[in-house]
N, C-alpha and C positions, 0 to 999 in steps of 0.2 A: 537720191535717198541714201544708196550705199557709201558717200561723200561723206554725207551728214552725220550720216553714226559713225562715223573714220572721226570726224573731228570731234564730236562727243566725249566717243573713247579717250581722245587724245587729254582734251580739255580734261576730263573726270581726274586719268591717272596723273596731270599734272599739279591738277588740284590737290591730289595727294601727297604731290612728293614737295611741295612748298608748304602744304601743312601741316606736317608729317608730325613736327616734335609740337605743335599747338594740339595733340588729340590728349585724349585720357589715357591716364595709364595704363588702362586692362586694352585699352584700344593698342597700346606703342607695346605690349605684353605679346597681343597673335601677331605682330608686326616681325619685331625682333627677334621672338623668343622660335623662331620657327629654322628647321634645321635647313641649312643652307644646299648642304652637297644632296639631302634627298630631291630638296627642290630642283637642281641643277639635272640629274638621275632621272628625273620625271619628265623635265624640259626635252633631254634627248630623247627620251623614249617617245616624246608625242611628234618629237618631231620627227623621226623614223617612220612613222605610221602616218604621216601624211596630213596630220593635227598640226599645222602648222601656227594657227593662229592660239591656240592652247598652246605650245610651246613659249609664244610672244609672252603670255598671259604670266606664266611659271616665271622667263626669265625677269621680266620686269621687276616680280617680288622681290628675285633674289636682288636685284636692282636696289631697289626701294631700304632692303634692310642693311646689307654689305655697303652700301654707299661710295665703294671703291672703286677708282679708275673709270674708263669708258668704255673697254672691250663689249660688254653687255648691250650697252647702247648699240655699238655698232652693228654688233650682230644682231639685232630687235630689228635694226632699219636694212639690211641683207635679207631677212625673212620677210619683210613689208616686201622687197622689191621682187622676191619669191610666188608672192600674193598678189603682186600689180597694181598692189597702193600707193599710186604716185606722192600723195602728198605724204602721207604715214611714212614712209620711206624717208623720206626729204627731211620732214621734221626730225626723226631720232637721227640722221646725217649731222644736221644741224649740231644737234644738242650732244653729241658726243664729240665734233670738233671742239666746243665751246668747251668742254668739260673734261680735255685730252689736259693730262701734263705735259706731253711731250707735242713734236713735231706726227702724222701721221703719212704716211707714205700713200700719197695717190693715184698712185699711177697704173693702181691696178683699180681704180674705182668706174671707169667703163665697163670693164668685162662685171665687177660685181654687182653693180647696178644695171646690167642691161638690159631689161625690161620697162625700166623707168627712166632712162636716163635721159630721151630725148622729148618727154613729157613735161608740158609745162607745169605743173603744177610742182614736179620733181625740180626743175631748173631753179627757179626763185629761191629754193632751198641750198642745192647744191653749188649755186654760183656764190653764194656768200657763205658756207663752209668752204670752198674752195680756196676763197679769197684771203678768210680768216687764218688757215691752214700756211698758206701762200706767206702772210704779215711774219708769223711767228716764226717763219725759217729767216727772213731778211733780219728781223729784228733782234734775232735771240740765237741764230746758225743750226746748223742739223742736229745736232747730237744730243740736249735735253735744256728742259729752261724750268723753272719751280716758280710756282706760283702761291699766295699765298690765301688759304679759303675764308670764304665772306660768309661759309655756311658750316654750322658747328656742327659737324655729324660725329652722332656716337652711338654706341653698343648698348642696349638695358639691359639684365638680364635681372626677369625677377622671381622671388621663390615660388615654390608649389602656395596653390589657394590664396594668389597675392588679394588684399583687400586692403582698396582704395583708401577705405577710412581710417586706418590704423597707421599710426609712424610706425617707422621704419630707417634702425640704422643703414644709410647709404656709404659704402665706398665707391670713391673715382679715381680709376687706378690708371696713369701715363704710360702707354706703351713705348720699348724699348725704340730708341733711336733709328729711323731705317727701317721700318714695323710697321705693321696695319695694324688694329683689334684683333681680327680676326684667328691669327696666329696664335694670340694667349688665351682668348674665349674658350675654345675647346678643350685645354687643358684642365683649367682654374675655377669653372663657374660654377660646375655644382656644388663643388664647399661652400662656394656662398650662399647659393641656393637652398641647400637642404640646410643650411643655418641663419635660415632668415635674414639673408642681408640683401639689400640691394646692390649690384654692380652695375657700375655704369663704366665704360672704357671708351673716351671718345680720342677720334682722329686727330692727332697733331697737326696742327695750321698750314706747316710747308711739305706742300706736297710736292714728290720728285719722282722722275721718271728719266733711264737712259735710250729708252728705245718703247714702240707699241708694242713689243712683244713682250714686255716686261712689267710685272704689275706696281703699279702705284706705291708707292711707300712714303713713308711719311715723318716728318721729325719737327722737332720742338724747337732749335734753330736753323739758322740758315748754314747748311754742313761749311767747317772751317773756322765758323766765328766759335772763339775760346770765351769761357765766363769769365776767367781768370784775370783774363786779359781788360778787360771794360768792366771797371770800377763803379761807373757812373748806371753802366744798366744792366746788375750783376742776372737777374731772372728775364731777358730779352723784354721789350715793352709787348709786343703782340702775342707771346704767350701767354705771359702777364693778366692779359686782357681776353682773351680766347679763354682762359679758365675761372676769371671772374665772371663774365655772361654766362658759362655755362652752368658754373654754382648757380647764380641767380635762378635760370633759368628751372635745373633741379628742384630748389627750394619753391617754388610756382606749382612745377608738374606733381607733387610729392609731398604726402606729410613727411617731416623729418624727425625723428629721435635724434639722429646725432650725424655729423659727415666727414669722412676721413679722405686727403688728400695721399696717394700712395704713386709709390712708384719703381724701378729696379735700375740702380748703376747711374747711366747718365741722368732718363728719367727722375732717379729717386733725389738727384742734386734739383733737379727744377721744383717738385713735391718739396722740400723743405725751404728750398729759397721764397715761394709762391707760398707755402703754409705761413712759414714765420712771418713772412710781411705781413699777410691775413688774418690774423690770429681771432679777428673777429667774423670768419667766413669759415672756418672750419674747425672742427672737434679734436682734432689731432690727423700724426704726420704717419707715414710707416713706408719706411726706406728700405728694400732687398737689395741684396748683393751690394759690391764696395765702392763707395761713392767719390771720384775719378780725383775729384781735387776739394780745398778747402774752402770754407765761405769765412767771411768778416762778419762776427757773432757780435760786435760791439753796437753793430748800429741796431742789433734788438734789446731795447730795456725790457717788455714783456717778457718771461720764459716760463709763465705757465701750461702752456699747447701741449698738452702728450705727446712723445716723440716717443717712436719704437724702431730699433736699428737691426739689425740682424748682421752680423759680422765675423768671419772667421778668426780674428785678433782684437780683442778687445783694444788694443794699445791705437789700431790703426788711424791714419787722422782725424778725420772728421769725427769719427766716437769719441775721441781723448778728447777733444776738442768743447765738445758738447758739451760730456760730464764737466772738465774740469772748467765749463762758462756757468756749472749751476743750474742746467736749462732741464729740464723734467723730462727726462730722457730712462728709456730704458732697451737694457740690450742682449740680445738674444743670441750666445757665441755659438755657431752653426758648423761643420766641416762636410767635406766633400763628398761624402756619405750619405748626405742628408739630400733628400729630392725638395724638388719647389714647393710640391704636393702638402707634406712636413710643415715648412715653412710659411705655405699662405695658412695650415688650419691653425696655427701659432698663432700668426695674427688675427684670423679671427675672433679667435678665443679670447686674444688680449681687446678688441673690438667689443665684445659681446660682456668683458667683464668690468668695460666703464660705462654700458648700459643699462 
C-alpha cells in the first residue's frame, strides 16, 4: 500500500509538471507568482524538524516554478533515500541525470544513497542514470556539454486581482545572455505588476553548465557563434522558433490587448532581429542598454512595429541606423545615473500609452 501511494504521488506531481503551462492562468498565477527563497526557508526548516517528507513537498514547488537546473531534483531523491523509498529515490535519480546540463559526479553516490542502494526497486533506476551519466562523459568529456530545451519554461508574473477575462497588455522580456529569469524577476516585476501588465520572462533554449556545483544558466545562442558573422541566419533558427511557440502559446493561455517583444544588450539585438521579422506576432520592440553590433535594416520593407530604444548616445549605431532607415522608432537618451528601475517604468509608460 505504502508502494502505492509512493507512486501515486509520483504520477500526480508529474502529471503536473508536463501540464504545467496547459493550466489557467489564475492556476500558472499560485504556481509562479509564489515567492521562491520563503518556499526554500520553509523546506529547511521542515526539514530540521524531522518533516522530511513536507520538506520534499516545499522543494518540489520551488521545482515546478524556477524550472532551473537539477540540484533540487537531486536533493528530493537524497531525502527519498532518507525516508527508505526505494523506488521515490530512484525515480527523482533518474530524472535529475536526465535533466543535468552538465556531467554529475558519482562517486559519491553510495554513501548518498545508502539506504537504497542495494534495493531493487532503487537499482532499475540507478543503473540507467548511471549509465546515462556514464554516455555523456565518453561523448561530450568532463567539463560541461549544452543542451538544447524541448520544453519552453518560463517566468508569469501577473498583477494584483488578475482576471481571466480581461486583456491585458503582455511583455516578454529575453533575459541577459548567461542568466536564468530568476535574477531579473526580483528586481523588475512589481512595476509591471502594480501597472497592469503581464510579464512573462522565459528561459533561453541553450542551456550551460561548467560543473554540478554551479547553477544552470542559459543563453539565446550557442556561446561563440557571432550574428555578424552568418548572414543567412542573422536571429539563430532555434531561437527563432523557441519564441514563435512561445507567443503562440501566450496568445492561447491569455486575452491579449497588445505584446511587446523586449530585451537588454545582447538579448535586446535578438528582441529586435525576432520583432522585425514578426512584425505580424507582436505590438512592438523595446531594447535596454546598447545593442553590441548592427543589423541589415534593408531586408525589412515593413517599419511600422514601435520600436523603443534607450541609449546613452543618440548618435550610437544601431539608433542612427534605425531612425535614419525611417523605422518608427523612438528613443530614450539615459546616463549612468539613471537606475534600470527608471528605465523599465519609461517603458512601461510608453507600453501603457499605445494601449
Amino acid at each position: 500500500m505504502l508502494k502505492l501511494k509512493s507512486k501515486l504521488f509520483f504520477i500526480g506531481f508529474f502529471i503536473i509538471v508536463v501540464n504545467i503551462f496547459s493550466q489557467t492562468p489564475l492556476t500558472t498565477e499560485s504556481i509562479f507568482n509564489e515567492d521562491l527563497n520563503v518556499l526554500l526557508v520553509e523546506a529547511n526548516e521542515a526539514y530540521k524538524e524531522g518533516k522530511i517528507q513536507e520538506s520534499i513537498d516545499l522543494l518540489f514547488r520551488v521545482w515546478q516554478s524556477q524550472r532551473n537546473g537539477f540540484g533540487l531534483l537531486l536533493t528530493i531523491a537524497e531525502y527519498y533515500n532518507e525516508l527508505n523509498n526505494p523506488e521515490m529515490s530512484g525515480i527523482f535519480l533518474l530524472e535529475a541525470i536526465k535533466r543535468s546540463p552538465t556531467i554529475i559526479n558519482s562517486d559519491t553516490f553510495q554513501d548518498r544513497f545508502s539506504n537504497v542502494w542495494n534495493q531493487d526497486s532503487f537499482i532499475q533506476y540507478k543503473t540507467e542514470a548511471l549509465s546515462l551519466n556514464e554516455k555523456r562523459i565518453n561523448d561530450r568529456g568532463d567539463y560541461f556539454y549544452m543542451e538544447i530545451s524541448t520544453l519552453i519554461g518560463y517566468r508569469v508574473i501577473l498583477p494584483p486581482s488578475f482576471n481571466s477575462e480581461r486583456a491585458y497588455p503582455i511583455v516578454i522580456y529575453l533575459h541577459d545572455d548567461g542568466r536564468f529569469p530568476t535574477e531579473w524577476l526580483d528586481e523588475q516585476s512589481d512595476l509591471y505588476k502594480t501597472n497592469g501588465i503581464v510579464l512573462i520572462v522565459p528561459n533561453a533554449p541553450f542551456a550551460m553548465s561548467f560543473s554540478h556545483l554551479i547553477q544552470t544558466c542559459y543563453y539565446w545562442s550557442i556561446p561563440g557563434y557571432n550574428l555578424s558573422e552568418n548572414k543567412e541566419n542573422k536571429s539563430n533558427y532555434i531561437t527563432q522558433k523557441y519564441l514563435e511557440d512561445l507567443t503562440i502559446e501566450v496568445r492561447k493561455k491569455f486575452k491579449v490587448a497588445s505584446i511587446y517583444l523586449s530585451g537588454c544588450g545582447e538579448s535586446a539585438l535578438y528582441a529586435l532581429n525576432i520583432g522585425l521579422s514578426h512584425q505580424n506576432m507582436f505590438d512592438g520592440i523595446i531594447c535596454f542598454g546598447t545593442i553590441p553590433i548592427t543589423i541589415e535594416l534593408e531586408q525589412y520593407s515593413n517599419k511600422t512595429i514601435p520600436i523603443l530604444l534607450f541609449s546613452e548616445d543618440e548618435t550610437l549605431n544601431i539608433y542612427q541606423q534605425l531612425k535614419n532607415s525611417k523605422f518608427n522608432v523612438d528613443v530614450i537618451l539615459t546616463n549612468n545615473n539613471e537606475s534600470v528601475g527608471d528605465e523599465t517604468f519609461q517603458a512601461i509608460q510608453w507600453v501603457l500609452n499605445k494601449n
